[in-house]
NURO-162121 format. One record per residue: residue number from 1; x, y, z of N, C-alpha, C in turn; residue in three letters. Coordinates in Angstrom, 2 decimals. Layout:
# NURO-162121
[atom NUM [X Y Z] [X Y Z] [X Y Z] "ALA"]
...
This chain:
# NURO-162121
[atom 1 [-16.91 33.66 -16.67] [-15.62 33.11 -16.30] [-14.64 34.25 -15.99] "UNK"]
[atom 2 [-14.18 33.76 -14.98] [-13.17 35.28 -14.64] [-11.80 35.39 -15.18] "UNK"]
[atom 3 [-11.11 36.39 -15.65] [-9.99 36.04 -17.02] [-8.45 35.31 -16.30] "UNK"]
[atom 4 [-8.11 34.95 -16.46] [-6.64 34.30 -16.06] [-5.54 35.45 -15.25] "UNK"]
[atom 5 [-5.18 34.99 -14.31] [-4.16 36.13 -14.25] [-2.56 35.67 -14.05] "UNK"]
[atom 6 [-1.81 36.38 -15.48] [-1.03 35.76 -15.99] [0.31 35.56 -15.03] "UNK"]
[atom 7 [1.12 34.80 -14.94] [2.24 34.47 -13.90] [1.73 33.74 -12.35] "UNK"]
[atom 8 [0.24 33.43 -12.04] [-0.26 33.33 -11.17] [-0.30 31.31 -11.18] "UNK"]
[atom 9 [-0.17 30.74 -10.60] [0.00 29.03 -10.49] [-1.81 29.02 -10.73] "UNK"]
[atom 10 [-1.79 28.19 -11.58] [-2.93 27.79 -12.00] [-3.67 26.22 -11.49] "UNK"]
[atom 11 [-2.69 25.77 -11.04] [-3.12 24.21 -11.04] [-1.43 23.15 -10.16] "UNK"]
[atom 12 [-1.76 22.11 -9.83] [-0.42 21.42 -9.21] [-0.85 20.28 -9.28] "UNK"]
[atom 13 [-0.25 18.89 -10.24] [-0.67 17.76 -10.36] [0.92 17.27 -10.05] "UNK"]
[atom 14 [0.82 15.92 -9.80] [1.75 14.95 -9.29] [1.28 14.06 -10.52] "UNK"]
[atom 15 [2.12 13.14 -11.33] [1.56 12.12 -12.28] [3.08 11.12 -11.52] "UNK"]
[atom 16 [2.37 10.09 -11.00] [3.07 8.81 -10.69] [2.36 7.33 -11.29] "UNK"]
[atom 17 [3.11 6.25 -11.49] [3.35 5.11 -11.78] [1.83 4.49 -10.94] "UNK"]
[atom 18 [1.93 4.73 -9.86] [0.83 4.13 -9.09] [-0.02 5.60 -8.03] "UNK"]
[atom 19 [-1.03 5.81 -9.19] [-1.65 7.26 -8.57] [-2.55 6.79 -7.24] "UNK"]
[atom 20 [-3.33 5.11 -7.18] [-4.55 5.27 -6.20] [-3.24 5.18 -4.88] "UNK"]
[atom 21 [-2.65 4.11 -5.10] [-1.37 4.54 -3.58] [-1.45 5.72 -3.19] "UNK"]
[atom 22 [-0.84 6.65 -3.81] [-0.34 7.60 -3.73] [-1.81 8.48 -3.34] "UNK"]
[atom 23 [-2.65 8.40 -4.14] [-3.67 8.97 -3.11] [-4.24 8.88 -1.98] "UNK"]
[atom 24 [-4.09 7.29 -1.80] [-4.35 6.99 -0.45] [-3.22 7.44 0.66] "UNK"]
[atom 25 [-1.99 7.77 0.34] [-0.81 7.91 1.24] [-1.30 9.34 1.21] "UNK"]
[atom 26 [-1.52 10.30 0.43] [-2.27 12.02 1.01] [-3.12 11.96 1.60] "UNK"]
[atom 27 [-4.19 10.86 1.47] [-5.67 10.87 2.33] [-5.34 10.58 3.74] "UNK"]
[atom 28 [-4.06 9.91 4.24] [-3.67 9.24 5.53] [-2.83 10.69 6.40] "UNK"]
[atom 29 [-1.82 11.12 4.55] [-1.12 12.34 5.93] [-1.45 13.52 5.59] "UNK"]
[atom 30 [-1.95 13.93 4.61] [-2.65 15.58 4.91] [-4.30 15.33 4.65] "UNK"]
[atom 31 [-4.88 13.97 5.04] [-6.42 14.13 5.34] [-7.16 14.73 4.14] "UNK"]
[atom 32 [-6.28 14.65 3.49] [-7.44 14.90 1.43] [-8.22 13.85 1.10] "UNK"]
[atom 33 [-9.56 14.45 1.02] [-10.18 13.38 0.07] [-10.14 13.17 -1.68] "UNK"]
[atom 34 [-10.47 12.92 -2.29] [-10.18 12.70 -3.66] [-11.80 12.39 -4.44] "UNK"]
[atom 35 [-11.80 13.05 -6.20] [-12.78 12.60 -6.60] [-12.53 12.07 -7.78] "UNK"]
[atom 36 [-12.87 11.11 -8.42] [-12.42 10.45 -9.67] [-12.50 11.30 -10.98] "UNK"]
[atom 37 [-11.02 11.59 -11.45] [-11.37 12.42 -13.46] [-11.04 11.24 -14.21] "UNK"]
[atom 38 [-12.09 10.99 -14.79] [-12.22 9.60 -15.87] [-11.00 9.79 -17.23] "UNK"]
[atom 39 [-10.15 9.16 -17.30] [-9.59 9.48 -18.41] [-9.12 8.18 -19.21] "UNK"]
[atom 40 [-9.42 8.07 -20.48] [-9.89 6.87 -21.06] [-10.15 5.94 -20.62] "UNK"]
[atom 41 [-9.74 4.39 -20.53] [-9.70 3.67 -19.18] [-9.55 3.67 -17.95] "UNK"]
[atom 42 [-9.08 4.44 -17.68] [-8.41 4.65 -15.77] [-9.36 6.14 -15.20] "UNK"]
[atom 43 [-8.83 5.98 -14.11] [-9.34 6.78 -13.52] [-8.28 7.83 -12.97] "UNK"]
[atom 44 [-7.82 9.21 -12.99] [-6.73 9.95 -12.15] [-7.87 10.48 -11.17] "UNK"]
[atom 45 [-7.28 11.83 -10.06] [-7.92 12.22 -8.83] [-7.71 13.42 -8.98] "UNK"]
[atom 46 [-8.73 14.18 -8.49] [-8.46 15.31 -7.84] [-9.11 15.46 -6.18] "UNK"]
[atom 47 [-7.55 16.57 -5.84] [-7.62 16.07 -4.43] [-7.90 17.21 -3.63] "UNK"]
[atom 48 [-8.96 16.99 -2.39] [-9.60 18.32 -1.75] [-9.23 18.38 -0.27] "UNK"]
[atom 49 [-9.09 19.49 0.29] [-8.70 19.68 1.79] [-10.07 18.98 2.23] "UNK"]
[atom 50 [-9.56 18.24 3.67] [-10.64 17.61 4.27] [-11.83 18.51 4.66] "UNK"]
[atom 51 [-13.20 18.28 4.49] [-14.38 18.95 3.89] [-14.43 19.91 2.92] "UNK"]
[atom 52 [-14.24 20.11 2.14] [-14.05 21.34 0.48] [-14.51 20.21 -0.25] "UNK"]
[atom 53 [-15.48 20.83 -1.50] [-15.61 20.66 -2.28] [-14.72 20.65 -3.32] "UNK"]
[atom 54 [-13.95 21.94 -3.30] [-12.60 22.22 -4.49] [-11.44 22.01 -4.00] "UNK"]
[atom 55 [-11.12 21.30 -5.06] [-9.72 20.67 -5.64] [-9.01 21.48 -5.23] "UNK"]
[atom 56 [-7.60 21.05 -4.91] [-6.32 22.20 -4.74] [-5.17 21.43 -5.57] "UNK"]
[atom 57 [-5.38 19.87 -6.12] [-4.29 19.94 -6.75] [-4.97 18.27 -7.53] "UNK"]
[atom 58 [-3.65 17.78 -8.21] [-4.52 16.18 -9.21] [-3.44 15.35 -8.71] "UNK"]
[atom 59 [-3.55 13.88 -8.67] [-2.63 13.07 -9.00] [-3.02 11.89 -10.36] "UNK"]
[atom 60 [-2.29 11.97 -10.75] [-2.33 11.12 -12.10] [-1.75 10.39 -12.34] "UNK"]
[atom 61 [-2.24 9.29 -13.36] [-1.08 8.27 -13.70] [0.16 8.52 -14.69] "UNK"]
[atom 62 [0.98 7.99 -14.34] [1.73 8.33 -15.52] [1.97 7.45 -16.67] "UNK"]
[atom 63 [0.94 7.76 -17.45] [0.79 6.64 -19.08] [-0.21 7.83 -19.39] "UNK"]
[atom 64 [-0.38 7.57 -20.68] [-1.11 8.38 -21.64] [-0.60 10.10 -21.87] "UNK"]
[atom 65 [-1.81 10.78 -21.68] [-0.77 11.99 -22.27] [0.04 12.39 -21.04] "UNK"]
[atom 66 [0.46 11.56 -20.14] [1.28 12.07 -18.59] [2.51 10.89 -18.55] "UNK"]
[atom 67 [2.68 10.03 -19.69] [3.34 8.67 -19.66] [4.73 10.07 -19.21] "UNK"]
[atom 68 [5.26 11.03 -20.17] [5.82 11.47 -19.92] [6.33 12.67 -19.00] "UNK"]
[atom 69 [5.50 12.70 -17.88] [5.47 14.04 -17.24] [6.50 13.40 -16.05] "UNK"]
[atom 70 [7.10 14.43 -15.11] [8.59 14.01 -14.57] [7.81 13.72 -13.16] "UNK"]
[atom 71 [8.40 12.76 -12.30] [7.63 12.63 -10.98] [8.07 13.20 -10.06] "UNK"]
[atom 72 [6.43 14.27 -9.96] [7.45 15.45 -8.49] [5.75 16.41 -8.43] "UNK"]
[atom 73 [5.64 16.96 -7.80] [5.10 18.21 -7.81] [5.36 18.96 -8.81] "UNK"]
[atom 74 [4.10 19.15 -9.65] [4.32 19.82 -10.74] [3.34 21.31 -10.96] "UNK"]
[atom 75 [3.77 22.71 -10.79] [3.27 23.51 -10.74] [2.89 23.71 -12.72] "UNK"]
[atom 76 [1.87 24.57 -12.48] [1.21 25.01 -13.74] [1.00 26.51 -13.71] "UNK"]
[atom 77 [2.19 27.17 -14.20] [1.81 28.55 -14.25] [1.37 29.30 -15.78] "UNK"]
[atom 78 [0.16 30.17 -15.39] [-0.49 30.94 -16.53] [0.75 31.75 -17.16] "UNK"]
[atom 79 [0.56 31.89 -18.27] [1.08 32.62 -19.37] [0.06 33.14 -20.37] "UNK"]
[atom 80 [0.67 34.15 -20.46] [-0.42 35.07 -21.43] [-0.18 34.65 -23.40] "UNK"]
[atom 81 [1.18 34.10 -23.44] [1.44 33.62 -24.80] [2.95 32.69 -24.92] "UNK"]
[atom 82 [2.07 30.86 -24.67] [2.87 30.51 -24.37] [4.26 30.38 -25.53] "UNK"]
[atom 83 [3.49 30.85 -26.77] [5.05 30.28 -27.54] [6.05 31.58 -27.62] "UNK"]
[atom 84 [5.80 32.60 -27.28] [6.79 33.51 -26.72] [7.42 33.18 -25.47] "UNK"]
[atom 85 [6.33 32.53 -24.44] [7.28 32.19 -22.97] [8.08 30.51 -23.53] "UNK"]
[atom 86 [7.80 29.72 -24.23] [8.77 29.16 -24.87] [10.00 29.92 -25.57] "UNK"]
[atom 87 [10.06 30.41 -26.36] [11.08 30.99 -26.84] [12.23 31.67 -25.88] "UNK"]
[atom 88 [11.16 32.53 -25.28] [12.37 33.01 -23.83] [12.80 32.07 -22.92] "UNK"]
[atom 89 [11.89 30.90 -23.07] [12.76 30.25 -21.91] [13.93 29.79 -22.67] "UNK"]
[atom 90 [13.99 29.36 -23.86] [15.18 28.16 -24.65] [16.66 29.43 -24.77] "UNK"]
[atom 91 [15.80 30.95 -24.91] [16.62 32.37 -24.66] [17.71 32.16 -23.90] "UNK"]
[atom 92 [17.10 32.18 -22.81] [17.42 32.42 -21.76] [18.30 31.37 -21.03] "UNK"]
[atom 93 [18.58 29.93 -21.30] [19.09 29.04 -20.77] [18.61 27.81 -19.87] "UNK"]
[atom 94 [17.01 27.69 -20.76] [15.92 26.96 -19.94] [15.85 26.12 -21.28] "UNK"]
[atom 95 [15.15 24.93 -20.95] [14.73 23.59 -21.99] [13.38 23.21 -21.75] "UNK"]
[atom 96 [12.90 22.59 -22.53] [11.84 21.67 -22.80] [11.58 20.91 -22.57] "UNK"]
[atom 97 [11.00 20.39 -21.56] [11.31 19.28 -21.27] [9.54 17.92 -21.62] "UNK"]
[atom 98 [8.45 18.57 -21.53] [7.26 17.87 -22.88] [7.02 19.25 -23.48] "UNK"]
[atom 99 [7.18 18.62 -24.97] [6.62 19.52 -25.77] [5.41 20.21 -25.27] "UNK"]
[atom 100 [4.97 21.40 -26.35] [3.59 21.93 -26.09] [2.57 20.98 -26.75] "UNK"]
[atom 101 [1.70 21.02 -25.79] [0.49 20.21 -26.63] [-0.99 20.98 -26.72] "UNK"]
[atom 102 [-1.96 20.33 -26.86] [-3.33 21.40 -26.71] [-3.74 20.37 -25.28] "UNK"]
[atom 103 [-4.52 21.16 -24.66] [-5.01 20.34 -23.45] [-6.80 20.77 -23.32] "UNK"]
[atom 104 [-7.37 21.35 -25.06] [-8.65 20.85 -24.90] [-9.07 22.28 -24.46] "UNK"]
[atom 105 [-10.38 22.30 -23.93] [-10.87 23.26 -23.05] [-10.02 23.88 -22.14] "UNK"]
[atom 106 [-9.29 23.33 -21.78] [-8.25 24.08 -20.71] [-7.09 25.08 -21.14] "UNK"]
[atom 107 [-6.81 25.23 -22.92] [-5.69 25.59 -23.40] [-4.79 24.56 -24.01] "UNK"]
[atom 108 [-3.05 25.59 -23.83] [-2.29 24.20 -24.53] [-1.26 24.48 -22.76] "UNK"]
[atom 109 [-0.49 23.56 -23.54] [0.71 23.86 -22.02] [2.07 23.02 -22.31] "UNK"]
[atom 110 [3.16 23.34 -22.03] [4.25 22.23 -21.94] [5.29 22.23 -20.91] "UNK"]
[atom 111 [6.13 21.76 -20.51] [6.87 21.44 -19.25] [8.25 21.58 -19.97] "UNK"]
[atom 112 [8.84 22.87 -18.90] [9.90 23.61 -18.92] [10.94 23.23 -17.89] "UNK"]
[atom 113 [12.04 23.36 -18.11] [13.06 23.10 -16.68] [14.34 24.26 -17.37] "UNK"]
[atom 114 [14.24 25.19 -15.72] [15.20 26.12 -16.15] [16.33 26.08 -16.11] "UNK"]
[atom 115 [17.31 27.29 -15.78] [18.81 26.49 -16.38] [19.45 26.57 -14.48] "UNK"]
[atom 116 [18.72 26.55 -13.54] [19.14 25.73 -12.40] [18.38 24.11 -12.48] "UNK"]
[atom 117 [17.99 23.55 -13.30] [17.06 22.44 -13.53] [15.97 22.49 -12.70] "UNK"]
[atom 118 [15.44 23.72 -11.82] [13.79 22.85 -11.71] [12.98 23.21 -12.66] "UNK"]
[atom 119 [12.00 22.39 -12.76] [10.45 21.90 -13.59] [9.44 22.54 -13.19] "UNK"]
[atom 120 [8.61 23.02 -14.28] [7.18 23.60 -13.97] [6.74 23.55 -15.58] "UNK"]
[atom 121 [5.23 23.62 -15.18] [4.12 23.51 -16.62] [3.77 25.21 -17.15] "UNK"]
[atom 122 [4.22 25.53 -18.27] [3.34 26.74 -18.68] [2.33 26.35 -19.08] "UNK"]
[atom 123 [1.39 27.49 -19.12] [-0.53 26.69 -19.55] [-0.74 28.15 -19.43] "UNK"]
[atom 124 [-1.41 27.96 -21.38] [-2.07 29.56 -21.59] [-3.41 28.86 -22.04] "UNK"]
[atom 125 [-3.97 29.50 -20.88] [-5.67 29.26 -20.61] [-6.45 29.42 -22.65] "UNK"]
[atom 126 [-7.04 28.80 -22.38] [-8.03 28.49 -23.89] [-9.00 30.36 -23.59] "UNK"]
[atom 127 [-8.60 31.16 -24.70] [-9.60 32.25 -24.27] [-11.33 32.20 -24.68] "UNK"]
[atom 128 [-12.09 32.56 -24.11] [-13.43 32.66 -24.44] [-13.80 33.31 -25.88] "UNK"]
């Protein structure tokens, strides 16, 4: 596995109310196809440039651990230690906006909004 490189966007999910719409409205205007991530009952997407195999970004529902995530384009940038880049952000004149949680194999991560109010996810990769 190749190591994280820290400050670099890791990931970009959208979590809306009604994700298959919404996937179908990307599949119509930027020609993405989509593949199903099973998550308890439902199903969210990840979504691929027309012919790719790999993902460039997710859409999700918003219920479960996303009931609370804000609806927009949501970047996910690496951090090398997120509860120090917490601390500097609350420092600095930035908020919290979902707590940190663990996200499993993937690390933990939580959703920040700085003190011009836009939103983004820190996510410090789970190390090997």
């Amino acid at each position: 596995m190749n190591q994280p490189k820290f400050g670099t966007i890791e990931w970009i999910d959208l979590s809306v109310p009604n994700a298959g719409e919404v996937r179908d409205f990307y599949s119509q205007v930027a020609g993405w196809t989509s593949s199903p991530v099973n998550v308890a009952d439902y199903e969210d997407y990840c979504v691929h440039p027309a012919g790719s195999e790999q993902p460039v970004a997710g859409i999700c529902h918003a219920k479960g651990e996303n009931a609370d995530m804000p609806t927009q384009w949501l970047i996910y940038i690496n951090v090398e230690d997120l509860d120090n880049s917490i601390r500097r952000c609350t420092a600095l004149g930035g908020s919290i906006v979902v707590p940190m949680r663990d996200m499993g194999s993937h690390g933990r991560m939580c959703v920040i909004k700085d003190p011009a109010g836009a939103v983004a996810a820190l996510i410090e990769p789970r190390s090997e």
